[in-house]
N, C-alpha and C positions, 0 to 999 in steps of 0.2 A: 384267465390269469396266467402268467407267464411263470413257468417253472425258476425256482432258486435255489440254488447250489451254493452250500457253504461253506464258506475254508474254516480252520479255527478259531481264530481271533475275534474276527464278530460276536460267533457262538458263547465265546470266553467273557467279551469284555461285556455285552447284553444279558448274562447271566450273573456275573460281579456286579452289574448295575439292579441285579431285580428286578430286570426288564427281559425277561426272555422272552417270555408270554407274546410281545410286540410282535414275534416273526410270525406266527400263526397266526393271528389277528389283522397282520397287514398280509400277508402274502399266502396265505389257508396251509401249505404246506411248503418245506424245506425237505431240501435231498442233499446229504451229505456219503462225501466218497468214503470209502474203505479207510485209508491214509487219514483222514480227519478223526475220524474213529476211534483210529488206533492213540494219534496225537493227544483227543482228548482223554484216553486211557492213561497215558504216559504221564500225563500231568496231574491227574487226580491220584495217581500212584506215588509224584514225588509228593503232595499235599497242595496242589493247587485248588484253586474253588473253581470245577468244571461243569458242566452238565453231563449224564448220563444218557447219552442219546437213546438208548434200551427202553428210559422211563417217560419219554416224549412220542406220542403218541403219534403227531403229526410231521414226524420227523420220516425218512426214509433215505434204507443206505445202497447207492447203485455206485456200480465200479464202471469205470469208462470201457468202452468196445474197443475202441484204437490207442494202444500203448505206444505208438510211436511217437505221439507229441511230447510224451511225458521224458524222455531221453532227451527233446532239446533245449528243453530249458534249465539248464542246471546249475542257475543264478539262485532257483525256486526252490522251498518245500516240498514235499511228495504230495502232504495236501492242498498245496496250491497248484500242483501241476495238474493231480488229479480232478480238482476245481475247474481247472483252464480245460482239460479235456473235455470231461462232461459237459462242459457248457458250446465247447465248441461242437458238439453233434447231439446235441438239443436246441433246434433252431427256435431261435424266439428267448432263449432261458436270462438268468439275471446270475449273474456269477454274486456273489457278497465276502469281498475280498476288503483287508483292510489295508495288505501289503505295498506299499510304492512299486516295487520291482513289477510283480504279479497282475497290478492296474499297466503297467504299461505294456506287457507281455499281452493283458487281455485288449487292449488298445490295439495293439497288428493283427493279434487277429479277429479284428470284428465282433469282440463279447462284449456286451452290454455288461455293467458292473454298476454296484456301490459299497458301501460299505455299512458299519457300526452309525459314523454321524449322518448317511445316508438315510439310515432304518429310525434313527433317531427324529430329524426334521420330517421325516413321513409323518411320525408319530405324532411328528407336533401338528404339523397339518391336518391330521382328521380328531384333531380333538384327545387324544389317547395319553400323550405327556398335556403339561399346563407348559409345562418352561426345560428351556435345553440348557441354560447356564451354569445349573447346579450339580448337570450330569456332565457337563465338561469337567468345572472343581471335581468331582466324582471319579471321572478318568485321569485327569490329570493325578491323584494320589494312586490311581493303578498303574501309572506310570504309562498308558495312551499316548504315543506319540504324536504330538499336536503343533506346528506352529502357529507362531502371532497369528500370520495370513491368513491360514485357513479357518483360525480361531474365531477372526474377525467376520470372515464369510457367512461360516456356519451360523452366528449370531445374526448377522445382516437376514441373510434365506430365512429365519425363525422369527423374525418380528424385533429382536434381543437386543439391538445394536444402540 
């Protein structure tokens, strides 16, 4: 099984859903950077509903070897650069990035990615959700940025459409 590395927002918006549990159960373990860490510290500090990655067991925190990538991308978060690093020298790994910028950054350099409705139609595919529709409604009042398009997609991919 191919290592996954998680920026914030998935971690966030599959924990607001109730659905954290998913990422262990589809992927056995998740590695999140330093920078994520700290992010979802920073949010549960202003009163966001975060996860405590301390109390997830299957969760594990490595900091990338090579800090040079992390200086050229400065469109990105620190967790999403650090995201892009780790995954670019762990060969094989699955970045779980929700960011547009951060997917296309991991696009040049050859990281394999998905995201939140990634982890989501997994789930529906091995049985684990029943229906992805009401977890859209569900995101969408998180305020998940979604267009029609992809809206439409991710329902098509899930049977939903």
């Amino acid at each position: 099984m191919p290592e996954v590395i998680a920026d914030t927002s998935p971690l966030q918006y599959l924990h607001q859903l109730g659905l954290l549990h998913l990422l262990p159960a589809l992927y056995q373990r998740i590695i999140v950077p330093e920078a994520v860490v700290r992010e979802l510290a920073d949010g549960r500090a202003r009163g966001v509903a975060l996860p405590d990655q301390s109390a997830l067991p299957w969760v594990t925190v490595r900091q990338p070897r090579e800090r040079s990538l992390l200086a050229l991308a400065t469109d990105l978060g620190a967790g999403e650069r650090e995201v892009l690093a780790l995954a670019v020298e762990t060969p094989g790994a699955i970045a779980l990035l929700d960011d547009t910028i951060a997917r296309r950054h991991a696009r040049l350099l050859g990281v394999a990615f998905t995201g939140t409705l990634g982890v989501l139609l997994r789930a529906k595919a091995s049985g684990q959700i029943a229906a992805i529709a009401p977890l859209l409604a569900h995101l969408d009042a998180l305020r998940f940025r979604l267009d029609a398009r992809t809206r439409a997609a991710v329902l098509t991919l899930a049977g939903e459409a």
